[in-house]
ZAVEX-93613 format. One line per 5 residues: number of its first residue (from 0); for each residue x, y, z of N, C-alpha, C. Coordinates in pm, 1 decimal. Layout:
% residues N
NUM> X:Y:Z:X:Y:Z:X:Y:Z  ...
% end
This chain:
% residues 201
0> 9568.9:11785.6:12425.2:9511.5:11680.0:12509.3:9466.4:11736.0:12644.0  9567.9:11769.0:12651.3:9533.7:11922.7:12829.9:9421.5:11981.3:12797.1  9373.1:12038.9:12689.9:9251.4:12148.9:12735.6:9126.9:11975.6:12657.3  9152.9:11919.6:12613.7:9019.6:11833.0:12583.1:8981.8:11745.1:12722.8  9086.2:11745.3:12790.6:9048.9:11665.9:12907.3:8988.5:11804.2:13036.4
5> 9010.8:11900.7:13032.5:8965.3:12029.7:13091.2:8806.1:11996.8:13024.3  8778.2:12035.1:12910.3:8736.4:11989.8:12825.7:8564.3:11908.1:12856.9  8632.3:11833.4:12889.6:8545.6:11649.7:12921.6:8515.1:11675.7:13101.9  8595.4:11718.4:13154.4:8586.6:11707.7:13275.5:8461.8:11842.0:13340.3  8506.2:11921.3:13261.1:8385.2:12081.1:13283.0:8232.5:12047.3:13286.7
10> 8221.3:11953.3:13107.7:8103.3:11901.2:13067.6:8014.7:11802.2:13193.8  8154.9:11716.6:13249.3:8096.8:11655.1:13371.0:8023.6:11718.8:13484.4  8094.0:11823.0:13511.1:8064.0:11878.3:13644.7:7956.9:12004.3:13610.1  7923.1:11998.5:13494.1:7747.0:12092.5:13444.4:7655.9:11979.9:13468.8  7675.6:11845.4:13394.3:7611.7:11729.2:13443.8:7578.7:11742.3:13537.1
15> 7651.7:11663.5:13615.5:7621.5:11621.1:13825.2:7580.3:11779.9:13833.0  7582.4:11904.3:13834.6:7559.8:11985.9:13908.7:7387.2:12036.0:13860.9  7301.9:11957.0:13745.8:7233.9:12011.4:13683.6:7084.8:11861.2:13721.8  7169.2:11763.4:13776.5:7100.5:11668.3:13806.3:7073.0:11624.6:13964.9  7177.1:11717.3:14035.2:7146.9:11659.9:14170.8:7139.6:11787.5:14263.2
20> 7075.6:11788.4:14335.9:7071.7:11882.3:14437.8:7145.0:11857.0:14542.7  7196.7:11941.0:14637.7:7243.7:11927.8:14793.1:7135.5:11851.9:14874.1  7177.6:11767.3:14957.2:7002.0:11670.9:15041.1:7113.7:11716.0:15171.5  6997.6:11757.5:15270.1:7033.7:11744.7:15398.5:6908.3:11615.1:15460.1  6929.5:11504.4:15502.7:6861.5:11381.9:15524.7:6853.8:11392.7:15677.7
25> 6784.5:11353.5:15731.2:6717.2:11261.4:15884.5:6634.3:11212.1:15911.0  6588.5:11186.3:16007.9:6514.1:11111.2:16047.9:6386.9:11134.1:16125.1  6291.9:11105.9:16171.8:6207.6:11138.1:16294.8:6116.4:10985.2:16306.4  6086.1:10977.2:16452.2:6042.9:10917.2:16541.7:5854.6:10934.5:16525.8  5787.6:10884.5:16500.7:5657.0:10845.6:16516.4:5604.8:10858.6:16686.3
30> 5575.6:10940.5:16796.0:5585.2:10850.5:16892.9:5438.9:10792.4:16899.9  5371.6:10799.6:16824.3:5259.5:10711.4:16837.5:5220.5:10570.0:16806.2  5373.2:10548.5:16705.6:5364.1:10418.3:16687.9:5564.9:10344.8:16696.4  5577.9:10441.9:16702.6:5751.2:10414.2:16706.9:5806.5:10411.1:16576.7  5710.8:10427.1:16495.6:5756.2:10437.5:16329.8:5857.2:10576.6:16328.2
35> 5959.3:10490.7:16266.1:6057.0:10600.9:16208.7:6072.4:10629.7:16083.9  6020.1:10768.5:16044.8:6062.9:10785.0:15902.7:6210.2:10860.6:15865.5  6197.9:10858.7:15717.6:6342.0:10949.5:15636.6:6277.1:11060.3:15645.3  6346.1:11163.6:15674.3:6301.8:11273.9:15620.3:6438.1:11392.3:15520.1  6372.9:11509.0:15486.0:6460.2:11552.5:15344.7:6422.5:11697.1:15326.6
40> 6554.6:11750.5:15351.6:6525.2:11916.4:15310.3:6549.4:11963.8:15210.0  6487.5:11989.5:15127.1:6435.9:12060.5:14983.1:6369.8:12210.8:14990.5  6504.6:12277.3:14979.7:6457.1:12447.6:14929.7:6479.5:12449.2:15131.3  6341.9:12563.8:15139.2:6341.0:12584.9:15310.3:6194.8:12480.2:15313.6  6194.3:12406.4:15353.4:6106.2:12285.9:15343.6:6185.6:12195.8:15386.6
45> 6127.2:12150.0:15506.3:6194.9:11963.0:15565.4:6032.6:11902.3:15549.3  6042.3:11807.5:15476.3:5938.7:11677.2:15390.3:6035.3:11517.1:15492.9  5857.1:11474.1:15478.1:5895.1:11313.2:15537.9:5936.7:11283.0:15400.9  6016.4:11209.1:15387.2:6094.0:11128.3:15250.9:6043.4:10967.5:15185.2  5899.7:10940.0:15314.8:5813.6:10853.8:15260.7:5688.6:10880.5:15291.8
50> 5616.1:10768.8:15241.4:5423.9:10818.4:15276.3:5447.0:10758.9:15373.8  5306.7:10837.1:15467.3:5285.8:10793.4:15586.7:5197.0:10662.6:15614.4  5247.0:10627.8:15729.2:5167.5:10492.4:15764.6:5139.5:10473.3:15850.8  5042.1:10562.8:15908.7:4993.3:10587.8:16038.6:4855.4:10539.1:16043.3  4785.7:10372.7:16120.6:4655.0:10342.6:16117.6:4577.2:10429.2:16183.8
55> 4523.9:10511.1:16117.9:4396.1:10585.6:16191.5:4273.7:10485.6:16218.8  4189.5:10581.8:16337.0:4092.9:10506.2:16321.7:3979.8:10479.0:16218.9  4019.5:10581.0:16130.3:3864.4:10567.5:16042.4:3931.8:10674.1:15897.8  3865.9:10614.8:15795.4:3906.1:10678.8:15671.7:4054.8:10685.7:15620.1  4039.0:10534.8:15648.5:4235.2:10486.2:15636.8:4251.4:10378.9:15565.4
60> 4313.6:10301.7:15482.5:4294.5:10200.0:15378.7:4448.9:10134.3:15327.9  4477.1:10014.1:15369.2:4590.7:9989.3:15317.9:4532.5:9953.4:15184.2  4624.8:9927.2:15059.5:4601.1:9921.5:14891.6:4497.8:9792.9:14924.2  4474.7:9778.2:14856.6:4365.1:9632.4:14834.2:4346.0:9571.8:14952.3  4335.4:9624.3:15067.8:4323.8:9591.5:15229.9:4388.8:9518.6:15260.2
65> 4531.2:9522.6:15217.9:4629.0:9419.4:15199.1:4772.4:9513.9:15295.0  4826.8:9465.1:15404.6:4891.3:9546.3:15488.5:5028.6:9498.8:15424.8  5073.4:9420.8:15334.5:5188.8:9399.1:15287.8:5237.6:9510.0:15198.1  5099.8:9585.1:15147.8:5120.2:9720.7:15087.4:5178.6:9845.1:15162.3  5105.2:9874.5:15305.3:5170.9:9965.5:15368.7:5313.6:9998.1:15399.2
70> 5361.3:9917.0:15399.4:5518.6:9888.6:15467.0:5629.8:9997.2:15305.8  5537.6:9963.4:15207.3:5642.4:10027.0:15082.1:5556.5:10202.5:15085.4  5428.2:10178.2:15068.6:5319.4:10277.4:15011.2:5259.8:10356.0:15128.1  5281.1:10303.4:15214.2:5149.1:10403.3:15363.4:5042.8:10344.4:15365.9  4977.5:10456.0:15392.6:4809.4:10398.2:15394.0:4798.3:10510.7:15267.7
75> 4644.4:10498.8:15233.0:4572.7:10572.2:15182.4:4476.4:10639.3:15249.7  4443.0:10773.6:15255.0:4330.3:10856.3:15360.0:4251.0:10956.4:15355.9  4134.9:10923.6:15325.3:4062.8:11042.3:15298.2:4063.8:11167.7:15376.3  4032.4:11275.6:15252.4:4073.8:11395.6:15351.0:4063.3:11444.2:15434.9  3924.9:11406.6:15492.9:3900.1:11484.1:15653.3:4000.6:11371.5:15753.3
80> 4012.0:11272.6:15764.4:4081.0:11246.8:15835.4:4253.6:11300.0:15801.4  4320.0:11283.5:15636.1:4452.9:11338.6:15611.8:4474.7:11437.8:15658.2  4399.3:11573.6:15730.7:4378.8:11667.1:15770.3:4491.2:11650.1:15872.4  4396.3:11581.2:15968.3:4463.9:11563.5:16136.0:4548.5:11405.8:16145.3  4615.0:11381.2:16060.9:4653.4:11234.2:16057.3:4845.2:11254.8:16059.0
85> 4890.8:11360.8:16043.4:5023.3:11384.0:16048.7:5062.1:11399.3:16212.3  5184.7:11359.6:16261.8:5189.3:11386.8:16401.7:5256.9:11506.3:16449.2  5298.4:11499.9:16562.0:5279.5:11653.4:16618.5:5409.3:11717.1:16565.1  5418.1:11873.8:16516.7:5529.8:11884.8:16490.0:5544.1:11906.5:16316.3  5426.4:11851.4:16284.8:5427.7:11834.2:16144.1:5265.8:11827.6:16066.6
90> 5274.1:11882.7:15939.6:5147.5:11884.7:15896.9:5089.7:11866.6:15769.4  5011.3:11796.0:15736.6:4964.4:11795.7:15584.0:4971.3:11919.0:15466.9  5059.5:11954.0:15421.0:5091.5:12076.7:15324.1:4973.2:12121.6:15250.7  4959.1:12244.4:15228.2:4908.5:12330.5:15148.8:4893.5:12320.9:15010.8  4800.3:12329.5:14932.1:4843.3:12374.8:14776.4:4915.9:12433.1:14752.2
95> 4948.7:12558.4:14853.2:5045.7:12660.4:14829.6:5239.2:12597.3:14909.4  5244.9:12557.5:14937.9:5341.5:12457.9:14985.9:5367.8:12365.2:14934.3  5290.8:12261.3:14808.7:5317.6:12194.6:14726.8:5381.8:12283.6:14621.3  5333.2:12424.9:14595.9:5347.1:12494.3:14461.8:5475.0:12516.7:14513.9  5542.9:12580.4:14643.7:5655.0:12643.1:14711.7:5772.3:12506.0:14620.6
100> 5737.4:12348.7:14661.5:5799.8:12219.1:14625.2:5859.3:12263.3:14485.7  5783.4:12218.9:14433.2:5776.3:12216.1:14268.4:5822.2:12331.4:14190.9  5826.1:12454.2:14250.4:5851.6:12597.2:14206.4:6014.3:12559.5:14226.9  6078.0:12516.3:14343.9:6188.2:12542.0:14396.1:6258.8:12388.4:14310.4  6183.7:12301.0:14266.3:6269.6:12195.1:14193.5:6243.1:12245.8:14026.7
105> 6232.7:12370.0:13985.1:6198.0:12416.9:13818.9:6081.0:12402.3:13781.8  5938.4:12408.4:13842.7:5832.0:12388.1:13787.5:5740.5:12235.9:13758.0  5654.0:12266.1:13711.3:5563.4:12172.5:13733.4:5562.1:12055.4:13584.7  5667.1:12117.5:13493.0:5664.7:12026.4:13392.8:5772.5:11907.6:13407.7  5818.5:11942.1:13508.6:6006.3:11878.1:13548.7:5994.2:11796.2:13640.5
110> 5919.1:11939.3:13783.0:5945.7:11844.4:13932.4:5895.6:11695.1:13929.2  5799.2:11646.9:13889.5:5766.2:11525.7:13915.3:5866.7:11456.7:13883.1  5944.0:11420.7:13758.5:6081.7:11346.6:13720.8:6133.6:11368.1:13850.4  6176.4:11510.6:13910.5:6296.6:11510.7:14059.5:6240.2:11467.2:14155.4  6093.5:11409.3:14162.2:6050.0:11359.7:14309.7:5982.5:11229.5:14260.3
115> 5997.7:11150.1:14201.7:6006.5:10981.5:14140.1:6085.0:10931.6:14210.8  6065.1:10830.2:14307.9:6181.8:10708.5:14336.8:6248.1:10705.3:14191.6  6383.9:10635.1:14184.3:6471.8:10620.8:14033.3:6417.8:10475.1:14015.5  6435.1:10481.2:13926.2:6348.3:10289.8:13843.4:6270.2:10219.8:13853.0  6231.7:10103.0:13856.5:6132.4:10044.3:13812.9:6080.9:9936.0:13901.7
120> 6148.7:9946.2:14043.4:6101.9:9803.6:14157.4:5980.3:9870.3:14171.8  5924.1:9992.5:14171.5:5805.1:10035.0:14193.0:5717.3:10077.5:14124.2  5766.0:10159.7:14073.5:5736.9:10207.6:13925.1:5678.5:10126.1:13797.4  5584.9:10164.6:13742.7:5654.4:10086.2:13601.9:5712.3:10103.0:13506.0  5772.8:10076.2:13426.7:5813.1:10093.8:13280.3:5715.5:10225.2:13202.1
125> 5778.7:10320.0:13182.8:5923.8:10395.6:13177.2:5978.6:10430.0:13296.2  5900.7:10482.7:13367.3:5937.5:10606.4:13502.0:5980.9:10726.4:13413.7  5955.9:10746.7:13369.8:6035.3:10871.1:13247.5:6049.8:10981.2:13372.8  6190.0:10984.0:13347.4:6271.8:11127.7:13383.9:6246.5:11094.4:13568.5  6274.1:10959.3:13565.8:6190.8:10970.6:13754.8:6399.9:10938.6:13809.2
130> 6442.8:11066.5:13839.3:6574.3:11032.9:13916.0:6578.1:11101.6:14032.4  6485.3:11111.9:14123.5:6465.0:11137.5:14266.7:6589.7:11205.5:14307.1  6607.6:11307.3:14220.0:6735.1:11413.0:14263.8:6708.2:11504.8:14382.9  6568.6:11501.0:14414.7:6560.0:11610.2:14559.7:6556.9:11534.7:14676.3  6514.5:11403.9:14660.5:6510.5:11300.9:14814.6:6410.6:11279.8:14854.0
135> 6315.9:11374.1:14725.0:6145.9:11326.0:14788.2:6135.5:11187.1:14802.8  6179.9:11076.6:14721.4:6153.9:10928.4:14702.1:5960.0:10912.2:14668.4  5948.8:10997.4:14593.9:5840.8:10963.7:14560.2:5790.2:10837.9:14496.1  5626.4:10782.3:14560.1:5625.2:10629.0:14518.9:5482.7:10641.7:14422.8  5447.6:10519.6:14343.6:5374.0:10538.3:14332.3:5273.4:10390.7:14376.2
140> 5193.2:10462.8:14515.0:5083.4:10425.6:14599.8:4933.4:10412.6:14549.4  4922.9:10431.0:14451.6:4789.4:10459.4:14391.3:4667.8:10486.6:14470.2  4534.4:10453.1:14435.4:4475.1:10566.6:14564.5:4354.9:10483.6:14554.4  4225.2:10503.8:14596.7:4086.1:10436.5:14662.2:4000.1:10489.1:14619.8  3903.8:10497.9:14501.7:3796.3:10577.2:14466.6:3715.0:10590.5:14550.9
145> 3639.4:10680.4:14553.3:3482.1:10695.3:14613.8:3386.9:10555.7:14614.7  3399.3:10461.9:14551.9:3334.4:10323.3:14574.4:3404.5:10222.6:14594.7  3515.1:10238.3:14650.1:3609.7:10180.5:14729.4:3680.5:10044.8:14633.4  3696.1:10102.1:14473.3:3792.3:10055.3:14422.0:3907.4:10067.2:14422.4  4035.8:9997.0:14420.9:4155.2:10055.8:14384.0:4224.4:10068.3:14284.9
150> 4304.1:10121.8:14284.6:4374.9:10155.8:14162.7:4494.8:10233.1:14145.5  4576.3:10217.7:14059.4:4703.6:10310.2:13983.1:4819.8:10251.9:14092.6  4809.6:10166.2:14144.0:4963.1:10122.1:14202.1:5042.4:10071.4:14114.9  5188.9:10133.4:14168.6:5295.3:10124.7:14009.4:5288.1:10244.7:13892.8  5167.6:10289.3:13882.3:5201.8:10394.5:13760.1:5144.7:10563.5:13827.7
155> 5128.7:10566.8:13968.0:5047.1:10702.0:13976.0:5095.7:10715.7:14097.1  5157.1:10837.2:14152.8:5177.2:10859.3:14314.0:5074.7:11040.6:14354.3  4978.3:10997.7:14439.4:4911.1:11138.0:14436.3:4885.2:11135.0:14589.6  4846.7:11259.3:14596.4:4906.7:11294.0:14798.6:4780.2:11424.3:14783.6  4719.4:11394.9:14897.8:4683.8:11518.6:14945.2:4744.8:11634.9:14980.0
160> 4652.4:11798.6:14915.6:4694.7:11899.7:15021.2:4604.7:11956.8:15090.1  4603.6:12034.6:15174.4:4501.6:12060.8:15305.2:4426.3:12162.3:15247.0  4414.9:12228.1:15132.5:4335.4:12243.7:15017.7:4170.6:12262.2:14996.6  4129.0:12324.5:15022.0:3968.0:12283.9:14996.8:3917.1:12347.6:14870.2  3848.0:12310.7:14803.9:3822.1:12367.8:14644.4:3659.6:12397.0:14715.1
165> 3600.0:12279.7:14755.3:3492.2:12352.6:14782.2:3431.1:12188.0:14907.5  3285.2:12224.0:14939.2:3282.3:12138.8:15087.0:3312.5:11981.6:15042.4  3286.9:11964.7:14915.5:3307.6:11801.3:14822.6:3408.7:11778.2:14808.6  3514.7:11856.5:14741.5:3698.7:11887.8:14716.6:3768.9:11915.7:14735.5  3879.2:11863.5:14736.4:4005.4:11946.8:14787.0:4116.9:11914.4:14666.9
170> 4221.8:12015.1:14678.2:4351.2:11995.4:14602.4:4405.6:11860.9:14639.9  4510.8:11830.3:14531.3:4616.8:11721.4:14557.6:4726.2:11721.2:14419.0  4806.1:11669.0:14443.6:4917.4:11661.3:14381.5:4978.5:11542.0:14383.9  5015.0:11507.6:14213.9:5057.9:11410.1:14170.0:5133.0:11335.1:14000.2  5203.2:11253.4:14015.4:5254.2:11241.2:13920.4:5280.1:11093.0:13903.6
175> 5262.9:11085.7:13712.9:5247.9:10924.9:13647.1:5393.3:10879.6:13616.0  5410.2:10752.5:13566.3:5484.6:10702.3:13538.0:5529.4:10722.1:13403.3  5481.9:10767.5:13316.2:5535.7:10813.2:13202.6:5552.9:10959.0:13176.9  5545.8:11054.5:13270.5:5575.4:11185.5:13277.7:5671.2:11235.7:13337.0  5739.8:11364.0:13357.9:5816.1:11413.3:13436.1:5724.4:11539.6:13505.0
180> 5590.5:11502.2:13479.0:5517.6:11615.9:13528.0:5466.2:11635.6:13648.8  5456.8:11736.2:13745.1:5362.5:11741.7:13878.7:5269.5:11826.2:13829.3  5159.3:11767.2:13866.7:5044.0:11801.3:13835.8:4949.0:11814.7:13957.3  4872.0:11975.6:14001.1:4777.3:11945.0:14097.3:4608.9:11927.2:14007.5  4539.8:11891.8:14084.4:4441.4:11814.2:14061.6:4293.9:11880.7:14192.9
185> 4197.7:11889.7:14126.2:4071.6:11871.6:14203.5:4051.1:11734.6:14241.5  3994.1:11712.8:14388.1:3912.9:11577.5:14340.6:3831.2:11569.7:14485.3  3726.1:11415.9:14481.7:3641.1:11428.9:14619.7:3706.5:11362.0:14735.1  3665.3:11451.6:14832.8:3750.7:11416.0:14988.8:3710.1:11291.3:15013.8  3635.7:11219.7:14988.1:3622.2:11047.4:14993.5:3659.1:10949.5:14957.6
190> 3771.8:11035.8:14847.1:3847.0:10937.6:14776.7:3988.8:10928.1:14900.8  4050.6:10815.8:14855.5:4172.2:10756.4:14906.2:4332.9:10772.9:14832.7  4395.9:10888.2:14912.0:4522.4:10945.0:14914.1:4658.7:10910.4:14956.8  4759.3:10892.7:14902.0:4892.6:10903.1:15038.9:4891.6:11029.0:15090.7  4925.8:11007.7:15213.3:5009.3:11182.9:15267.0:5121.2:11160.4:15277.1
195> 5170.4:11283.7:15301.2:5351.0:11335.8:15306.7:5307.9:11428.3:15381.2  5393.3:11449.5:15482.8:5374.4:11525.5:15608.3:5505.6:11656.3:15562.4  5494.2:11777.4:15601.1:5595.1:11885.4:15581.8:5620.1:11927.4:15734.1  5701.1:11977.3:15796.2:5758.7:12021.7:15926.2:5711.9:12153.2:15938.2  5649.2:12181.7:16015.7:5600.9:12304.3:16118.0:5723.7:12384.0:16090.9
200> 5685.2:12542.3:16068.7:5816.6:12597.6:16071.4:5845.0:12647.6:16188.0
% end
């Protein structure tokens, strides 16, 4: 009975140790608007722990121009403005700084499951594999086409990176509701993004 309960108890602690990471959590101050976000250290990386929701003046979009959206989701922001839209101290990440993310949570077939908010107030049905074990709290904000439709709120969270593919494109990164996948992506800087701000080193 002694070694089956050794046993049971080992199996546990491969569990919890295989599903959760160490989070060092805080906070920071907006001072441009007094907005305070979570923020979350993952790997050598401190990440805001929500999208940002900072009204710019121009190339900024709450979901369906509906500000009851911002408060969960951010804004949405096209890239030349997502560029310079993080505040001081902090900055719109890299392709190569998204890859640093995702490399350091097991890759790109996994990380998205570890940076999913867990269940379904946001999400929809499945969220497959979404147990927000790193503290990203990833949402899914859906985003603003180029003809200023919207779309994918509830099943899609995708974020700019400071990225340029070419003078039309830039990188971004993102992940669905039925995947555990992060996936980066081409697409046009006119379209409508969340950001996630990363800390200046």
């Amino acid at each position: 009975m002694k070694n089956k309960n050794l046993l049971l108890m080992t199996i546990a602690l491969l569990i919890i140790a295989n599903y959760t990471v160490a989070q060092v959590t805080g906070t920071f101050t907006d001072l441009r608007d007094g907005k305070i976000y979570k923020t979350i250290v993952i790997g050598t990386q401190t990440w805001m722990a929500e999208n940002l929701a900072y009204s710019a003046n121009s190339g900024c979009w709450a979901y369906d121009n509906s500000q009851s959206n911002v408060s969960i989701y951010g804004y949405l922001y096209k890239w030349e403005t997502a560029q310079d839209v993080c505040p001081e101290g902090w900055h719109l990440p890299s392709d190569a700084e998204w890859t640093i993310l995702i490399d350091y949570l097991g890759g790109k077939n996994i990380a998205g499951g570890k940076m999913k908010e867990i269940g379904t107030k946001n999400w929809i049905t499945p969220n497959t594999g979404g147990n927000n074990s790193c503290g990203f709290n990833g949402l899914p904000g859906g985003l603003r086409d180029i003809t200023g439709i919207f779309g994918g709120k509830g099943d899609s969270g995708v974020w700019w990176s400071l990225t340029e593919n070419s003078d039309s494109d830039a990188y971004l990164i993102g992940f669905v509701y039925n995947s555990t996948s992060a996936l980066s992506r081409i697409i046009n800087k006119e379209a409508g993004f969340s950001v996630r701000c990363v800390k200046n080193n």
